[in-house]
C-alpha positions in Angstrom: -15.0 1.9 66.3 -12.0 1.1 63.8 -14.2 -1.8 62.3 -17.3 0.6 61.9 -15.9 2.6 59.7 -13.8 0.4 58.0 -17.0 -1.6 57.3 -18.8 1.7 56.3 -16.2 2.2 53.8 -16.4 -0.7 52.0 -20.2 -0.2 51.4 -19.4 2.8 49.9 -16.5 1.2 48.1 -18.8 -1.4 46.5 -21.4 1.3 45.8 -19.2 3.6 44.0 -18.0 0.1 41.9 -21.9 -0.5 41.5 -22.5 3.0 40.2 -19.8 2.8 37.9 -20.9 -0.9 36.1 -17.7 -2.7 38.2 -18.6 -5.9 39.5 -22.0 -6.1 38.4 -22.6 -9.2 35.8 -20.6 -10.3 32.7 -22.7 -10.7 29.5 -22.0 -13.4 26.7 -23.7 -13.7 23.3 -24.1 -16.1 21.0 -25.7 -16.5 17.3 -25.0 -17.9 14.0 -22.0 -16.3 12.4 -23.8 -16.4 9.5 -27.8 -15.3 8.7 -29.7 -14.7 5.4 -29.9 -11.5 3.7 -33.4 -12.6 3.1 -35.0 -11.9 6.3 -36.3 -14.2 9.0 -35.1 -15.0 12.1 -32.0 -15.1 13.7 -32.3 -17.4 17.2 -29.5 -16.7 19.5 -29.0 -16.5 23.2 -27.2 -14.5 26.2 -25.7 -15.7 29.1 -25.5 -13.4 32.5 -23.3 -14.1 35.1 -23.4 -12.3 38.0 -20.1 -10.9 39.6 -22.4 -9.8 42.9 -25.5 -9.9 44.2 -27.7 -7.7 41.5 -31.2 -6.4 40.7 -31.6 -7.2 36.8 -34.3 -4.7 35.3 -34.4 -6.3 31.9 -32.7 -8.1 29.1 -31.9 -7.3 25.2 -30.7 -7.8 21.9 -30.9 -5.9 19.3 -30.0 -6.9 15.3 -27.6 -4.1 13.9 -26.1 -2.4 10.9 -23.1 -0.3 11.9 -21.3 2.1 10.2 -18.1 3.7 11.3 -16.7 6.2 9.7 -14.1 9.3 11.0 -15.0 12.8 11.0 -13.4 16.1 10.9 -13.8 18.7 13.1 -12.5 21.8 13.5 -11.5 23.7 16.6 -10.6 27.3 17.1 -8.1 27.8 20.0 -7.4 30.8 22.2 -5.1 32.1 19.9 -8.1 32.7 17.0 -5.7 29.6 15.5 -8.2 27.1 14.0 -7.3 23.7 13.8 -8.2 20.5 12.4 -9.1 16.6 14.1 -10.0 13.4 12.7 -12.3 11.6 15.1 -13.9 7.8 14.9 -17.5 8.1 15.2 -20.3 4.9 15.2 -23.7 4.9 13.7 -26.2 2.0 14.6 -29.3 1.3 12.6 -31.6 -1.5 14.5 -33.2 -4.2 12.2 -34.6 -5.8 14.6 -35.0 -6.4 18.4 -36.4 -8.4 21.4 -36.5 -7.5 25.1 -38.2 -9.3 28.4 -38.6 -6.4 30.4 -39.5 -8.9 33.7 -36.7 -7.5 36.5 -35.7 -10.6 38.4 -32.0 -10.8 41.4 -29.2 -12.7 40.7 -27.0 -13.9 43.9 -23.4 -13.9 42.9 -21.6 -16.4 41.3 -25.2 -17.5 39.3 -25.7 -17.2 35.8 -28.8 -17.2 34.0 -28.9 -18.2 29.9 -32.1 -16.4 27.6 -33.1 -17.9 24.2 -34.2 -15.0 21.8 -35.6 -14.9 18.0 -34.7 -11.9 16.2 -36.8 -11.5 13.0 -35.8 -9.3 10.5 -36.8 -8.0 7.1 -35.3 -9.0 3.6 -32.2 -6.7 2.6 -32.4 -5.2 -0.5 -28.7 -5.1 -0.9 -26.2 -5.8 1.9 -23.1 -3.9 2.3 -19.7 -4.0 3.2 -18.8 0.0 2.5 -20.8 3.0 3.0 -19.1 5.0 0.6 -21.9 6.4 -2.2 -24.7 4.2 -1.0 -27.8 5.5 0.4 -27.3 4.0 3.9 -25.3 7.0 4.4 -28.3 9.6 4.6 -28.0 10.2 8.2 -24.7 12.3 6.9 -25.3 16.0 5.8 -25.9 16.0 1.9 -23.0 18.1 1.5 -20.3 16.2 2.9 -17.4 14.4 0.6 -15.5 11.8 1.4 -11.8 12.3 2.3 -12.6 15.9 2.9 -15.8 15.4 5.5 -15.2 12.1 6.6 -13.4 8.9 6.1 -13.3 5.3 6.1 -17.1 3.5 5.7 -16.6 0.3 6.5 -20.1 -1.2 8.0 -20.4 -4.6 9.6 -23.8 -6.0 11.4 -24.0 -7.4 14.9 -26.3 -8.3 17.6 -25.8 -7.0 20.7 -27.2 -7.9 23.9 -27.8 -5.5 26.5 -28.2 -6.1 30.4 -30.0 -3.0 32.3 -29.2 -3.0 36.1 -30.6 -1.3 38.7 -28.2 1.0 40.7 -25.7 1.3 37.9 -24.6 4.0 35.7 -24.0 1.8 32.6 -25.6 -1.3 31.1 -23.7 -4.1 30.7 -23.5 -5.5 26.8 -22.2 -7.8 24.8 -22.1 -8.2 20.6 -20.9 -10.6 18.2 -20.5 -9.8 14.5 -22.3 -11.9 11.5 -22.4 -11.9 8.2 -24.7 -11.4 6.1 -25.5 -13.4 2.6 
C-alpha cells in the first residue's frame, strides 16, 4: 500500500514540476552577433533538449527591439501616507518573426535543432538610448525623464520561444545582436 501512494505522489510531484515549466526542456539560441541595419534576413537556429518526456506545441523566434526603462509609482498606504517606488519595467517591439506551429514529443534526454530566417525591414535609425527619440511613443506624452521614468537604454535580441503542453510557462531563450 506504502508503494501506492508513494508512487501516486510522485506523479503528482512531477505534475506540479510540469505545471510550473521545471524539468521540461532547455532552449538554446544561436545567430550572428552582428546583422545589418539594412534589413534582410537574419538565419539563426534553436536547439531543444528535453529534460523529460514532453508534448512540444510549437516553436519560435522572434527579432526584437527592447527598451528598458524604470518607472515611478506612487502608492498611498493605510496611513493616507503616499509614497514613492522606482520599478524596472521592459518594452518589446517585434521586427520580425517565424514559428512552425507542427506539435511533435520529445523522449528525454533528446534534443532537436530548427534552422530559422528572420527577415526584417531596413531601420531608419538604430538606437542605443531611448531618451527623446520617437521609439518612446508607447510612453504617455506627458512624462519627463528623471521625474517619470529613468534609464532608456534599448538593445535588440532574438528570442526563441518553446510552447509546451501541460506547462504554465514557455520555455525561452535570447541572445543579444547588434545592429549596424
Amino acid at each position: 500500500m506504502h508503494d501506492v501512494i508513494q508512487g501516486a505522489g510522485m506523479g503528482l510531484f512531477k505534475k506540479l514540476k510540469q505545471g510550473l515549466g521545471m524539468g521540461t526542456v532547455k532552449v538554446a539560441v544561436s545567430v550572428p552577433a552582428q546583422v545589418s541595419a539594412g534589413g534582410g534576413p537574419i538565419e539563426g537556429s534553436m536547439t531543444i533538449t528535453a529534460e523529460s518526456d514532453q508534448k512540444i506545441l510549437s516553436v519560435s523566434a522572434v527579432f526584437e527591439r527592447v527598451f528598458s526603462y524604470t518607472k515611478l509609482s506612487s502608492y498611498t498606504d493605510s496611513d493616507g501616507n503616499t509614497h514613492d517606488t522606482w520599478s524596472d519595467n521592459t518594452h518589446r517591439e517585434t521586427l520580425a518573426t517565424w514559428e512552425d506551429t507542427t506539435g511533435f514529443a520529445m523522449a528525454e534526454g533528446e534534443a532537436k535543432q530548427f534552422v530559422f530566417s528572420l527577415a526584417y525591414a531596413p531601420m531608419e535609425e538604430t538606437y542605443t538610448t531611448g531618451l527623446g527619440s520617437k521609439l518612446w511613443t508607447f510612453l504617455p506624452s506627458n512624462w519627463m525623464p528623471g521625474k517619470d521614468y529613468m534609464g532608456g537604454d534599448i538593445v535588440y535580441v532574438v528570442r526563441a520561444v518553446v510552447d509546451i503542453a501541460d506547462a504554465a510557462f514557455d520555455k525561452e531563450d535570447e541572445q543579444v545582436v547588434q545592429v549596424g
